[in-house]
C-alpha positions, 0 to 999 in steps of 0.5 A: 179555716183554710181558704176554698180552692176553685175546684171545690166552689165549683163542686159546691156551687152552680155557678162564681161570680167574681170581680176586678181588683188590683189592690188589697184594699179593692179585693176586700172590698169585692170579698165583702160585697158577695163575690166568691173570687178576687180577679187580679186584673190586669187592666186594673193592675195596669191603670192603677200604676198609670199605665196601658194594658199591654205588658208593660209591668213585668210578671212580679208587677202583677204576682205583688199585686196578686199577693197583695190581695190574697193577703186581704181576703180570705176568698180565692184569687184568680190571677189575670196572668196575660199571655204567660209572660213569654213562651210555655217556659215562661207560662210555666215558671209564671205558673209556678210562682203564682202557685207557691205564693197560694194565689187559687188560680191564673188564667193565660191568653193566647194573644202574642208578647207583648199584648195589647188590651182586648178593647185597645183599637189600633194595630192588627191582632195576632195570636199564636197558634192553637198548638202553641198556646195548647202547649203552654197550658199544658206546661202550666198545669205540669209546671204548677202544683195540683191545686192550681186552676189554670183557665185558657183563654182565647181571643180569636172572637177579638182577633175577627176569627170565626166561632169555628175557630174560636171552639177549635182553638177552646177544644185544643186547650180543654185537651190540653187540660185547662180546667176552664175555657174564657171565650171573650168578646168586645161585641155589644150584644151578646150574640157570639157568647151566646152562639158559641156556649151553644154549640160548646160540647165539652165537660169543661166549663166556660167563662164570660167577661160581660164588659162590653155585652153588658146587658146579660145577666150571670143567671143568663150566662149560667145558662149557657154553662158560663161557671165563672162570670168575670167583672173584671174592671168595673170598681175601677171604672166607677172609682175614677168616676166617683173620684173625678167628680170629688175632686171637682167639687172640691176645687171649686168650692175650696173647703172640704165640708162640700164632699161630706155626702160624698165621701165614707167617714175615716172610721169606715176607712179605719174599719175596712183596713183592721185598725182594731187589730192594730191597736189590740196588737199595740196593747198586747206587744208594745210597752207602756210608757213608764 
């Protein structure tokens, strides 16, 4: 059965939730779990290479991993495609690539290159213009095959912008054809999300990222005509916690038996990665020993 676009979930259901993944293995998961779309996170793509947040890996980094999880699941992939990789040529080209590879969707901010991750402390936020990032929407969606969901992002909320200049700068790109608008906020409350969807007017659909205003619920969210809710880094950060605290235990105690409650038995590892299929692939193609 061929995979659902974005665009017909949405015409199917109120309201996609999706989680962060960087690896085929964390997008099946996700999948199985319940959730309609795979996030190809950046921050996930980074921090599994050992890496920050901040354009570091290149464009084909994050299309491999992005493939990757496509190639895992049979629901659609969201791709965390940063700032475009550049100007609106890049935007376009990275459009464009993403798009033949079959991934369902990117999504571009309008943070300047090289970015740095929304919740990195430190040196002072730019932006480019609204103009400018309106236009490598624009690019994207002219670039790229129809099918291509393109969300435009801003971080004005991140940046210490007014939401006057957050909505001035979402209504731009909605103009500019982006199928969907991320707001994002590093606030703990809710609070600007909730100002912001409020006074949102337009047809076109909002996403939240509720990782530091972690208490609202997606129902919530949906409310406000947040369609796609986002999270985006969460099996990472409870797979590094969950593997700190293994790994301690077994260097204290010194034999493996200790992590036996802890730890999925390799059969649950054969059967998440299709070792079944293997082995029937083994017996239909493979010659017997004589």
């Amino acid at each position: 059965m061929a995979r659902k676009s974005i665009f017909r979930l949405l015409k199917e259901k109120s309201q996609l939730l999706a989680i962060g993944g960087h690896d085929g293995l964390t997008g099946r998961l996700g999948e199985r779990a319940g959730f309609d779309l795979i996030w190809a996170s950046g921050f996930q793509i980074s921090a599994s290479n050992g890496l920050p947040d901040a354009n570091i890996l290149d464009m084909s980094v994050q299309l491999a991993a992005a493939c990757q999880i496509n190639d895992a699941v049979s629901i659609p992939v969201l791709a965390d495609c940063d700032n475009g990789y550049g100007n609106a040529v890049n935007a376009a080209y990275t459009a464009r690539k993403f798009s033949r590879a079959g991934i369902a969707g990117i999504c571009i901010e309008d943070n300047i290159f090289p970015k740095r991750c929304s919740f990195y402390d430190g040196a002072r936020r730019e932006l480019v213009s609204a103009k400018e990032h309106a236009l490598k929407i624009k690019a994207c969606k002219d670039g790229a095959d129809g099918e291509l969901f393109v969300i435009g992002r801003t971080e004005a909320l991140i940046a210490g912008y007014s939401i006057e200049d957050a909505l001035d700068r979402a209504e731009s790109y909605a103009d500019a054809g982006a199928d969907a608008v991320l707001i994002h906020s590093k606030e703990k409350t809710p609070d600007q999300i909730i100002e912001f969807a409020r006074k949102w007017t337009r047809a076109t659909p909002l996403v939240a990222v509720p990782t530091t205003y972690d208490t609202i619920t997606a129902a919530e969210l949906g409310k406000l005509g947040c369609r796609i809710v986002i999270f985006a880094n969460h099996g990472l950060r409870a797979s590094i916690q969950a593997v700190e605290k293994a790994y301690a235990k077994l260097i204290g105690a010194g034999r493996a038996s200790v992590l036996k409650e802890d730890i999925v038995s390799l059969n649950k590892v054969f059967e998440l990665v299709g070792v079944k299929d293997l082995e029937e692939s083994e017996r239909k193609y493979l010659p017997t020993a004589e």
